[in-house]
C-alpha positions, 0 to 999 in steps of 0.5 A: 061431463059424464060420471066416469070423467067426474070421477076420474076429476075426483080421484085426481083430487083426492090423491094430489089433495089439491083441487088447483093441481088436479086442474092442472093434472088434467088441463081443465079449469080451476072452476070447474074442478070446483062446481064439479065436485059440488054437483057430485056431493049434492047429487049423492047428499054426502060431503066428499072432501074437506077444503082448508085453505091448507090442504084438502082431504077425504071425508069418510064417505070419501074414502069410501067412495074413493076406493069404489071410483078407483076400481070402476076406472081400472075396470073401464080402462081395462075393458076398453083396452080388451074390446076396442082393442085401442092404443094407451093414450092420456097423461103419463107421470113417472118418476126416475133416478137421475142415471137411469133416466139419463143413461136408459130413459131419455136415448130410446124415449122418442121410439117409444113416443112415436109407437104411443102418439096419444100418451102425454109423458111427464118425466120427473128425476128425484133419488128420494122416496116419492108418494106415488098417490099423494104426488099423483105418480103412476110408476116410478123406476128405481134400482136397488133392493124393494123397500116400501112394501106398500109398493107392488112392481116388476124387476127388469133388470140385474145391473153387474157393479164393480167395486173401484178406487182412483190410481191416487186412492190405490197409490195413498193406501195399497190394492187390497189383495182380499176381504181383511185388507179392506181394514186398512181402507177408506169407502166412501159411504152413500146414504140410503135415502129409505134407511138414512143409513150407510150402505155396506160394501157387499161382495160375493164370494163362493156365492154368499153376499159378504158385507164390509165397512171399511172406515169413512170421512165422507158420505153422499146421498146421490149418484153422481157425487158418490162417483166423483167422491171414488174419483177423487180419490176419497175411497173405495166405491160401489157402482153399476159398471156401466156408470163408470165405463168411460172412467175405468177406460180412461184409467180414471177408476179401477177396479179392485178385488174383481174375482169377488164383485158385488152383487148385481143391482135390481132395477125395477119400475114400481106403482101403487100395490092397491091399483090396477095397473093401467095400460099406460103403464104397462106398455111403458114397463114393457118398453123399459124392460126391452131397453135394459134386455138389451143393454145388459144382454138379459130378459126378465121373467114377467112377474 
């Protein structure tokens, strides 16, 4: 093994800080992760990693040579790609919201798998907030506003939302006709999963974003329950439109207040600020952004 793939053994330890899952990570044996690091530590007389029997974790020369390792490897990558001119290949990990990956993702995947022969897909669903590093994640696709600015990405995309209610919801409490009906409402409140707060209701109006918060009984921290709360009639709900396009056709969901709809929500695909972007993960935002350019009708600027 030559010192760039020791290396990249290393950094998988280092971020997953497990030595059994960065074996699994790259498909190499347990033990050789294991006499791998120990030849590094003696041939550059400095202890790297401290192992307990709970978790392993930098040194401070680790850190250290953490840090010049990642670099180096972005480099090398980057250098292949430009003069060999090769296509991306190797294990690719991302992490997706449920509905976009069920709805976006998963259609249009084996277009993309059969254009990228040699890139190894590990797709995982979560609406949480993910530690990219600690999990070993290179991107994540997420909608909705930019919160953890040790984050860096590019947006994708703008998804148009509609704010709905069910016929039984309308019929109990009236069809609000402007903002200060909405007093005598109900929403059903979903839980930011980075604030663990209620999200307002926003809607534009004159082009200014104007919050409510109608009164709640219920809150839910998930995409699909926050659609089958508004279905079942337990308040007013604010979702991206093609979620709930099959609803509105069916008359399950209406829409309400439409001449003041909310503000279309981003989508983006994030990946560690302090990392060069690999070309895995390149081809594959490129991709994502084509599938939504042409799902909602728009391109991007590349940011």
């Amino acid at each position: 093994m030559d010192r760039f793939q020791e290396m990249q053994v290393f950094v998988r330890i280092a971020e997953r800080r497990s030595f059994s899952q960065a074996a699994e990570d790259l498909r190499i044996p347990r033990a050789t992760v294991t006499n791998l690091v120990k030849r590094m530590e003696k041939r550059l007389g400095a202890r790297l990693l401290e192992r307990t029997t709970r978790q392993v974790r930098l040194t401070h020369d680790g850190e250290t040579y953490y840090q010049r390792c990642v670099r180096l490897l972005a480099d090398l990558e980057e250098a292949d790609g430009a003069f060999l001119n090769t296509a991306p290949k190797g294990l690719l990990r991302v992490n997706a919201q449920g509905t976009l990956a069920k709805y976006f993702v998963m259609p249009g995947l084996p277009g993309f798998l059969e254009r990228y022969p040699d890139i190894v897909l590990h797709l995982g669903e979560d609406d949480r907030l993910v530690d990219l590093v600690r999990e070993g994640v290179d991107c994540v696709l997420r909608s909705g506003a930019l919160q953890d600015s040790s984050l860096a990405g590019r947006q994708i995309a703008l998804m148009p939302q509609v704010t709905v209610a069910s016929p039984a919801y309308l019929a109990r409490f009236g069809v609000p006709a402007s903002l200060d009906d909405l007093a005598a409402h109900r929403a059903v409140d979903y839980i930011s999963s980075a604030t663990g707060r209620a999200l307002p209701l926003d809607f534009m109006v004159d082009g200014r974003n104007v919050t409510a918060r109608p009164a709640s009984v219920v809150s839910v921290s998930g995409a699909e329950l926050y659609t089958s709360a508004a279905l079942a009639g337990l308040g007013l709900a604010q979702v991206p439109r093609y979620r709930v396009e099959r609803e509105l056709a069916a008359g399950h969901l209406r829409i309400v207040l439409p001449a003041m709809p909310p503000a279309p929500m981003p989508v983006s695909v994030l990946y560690p600020q302090n990392r060069q972007v690999s070309a895995r993960v390149r081809v594959f935002t490129q991709w994502l952004a084509q599938v939504f350019a042409t799902a909602f009708d728009q391109t991007m600027p590349v940011r």
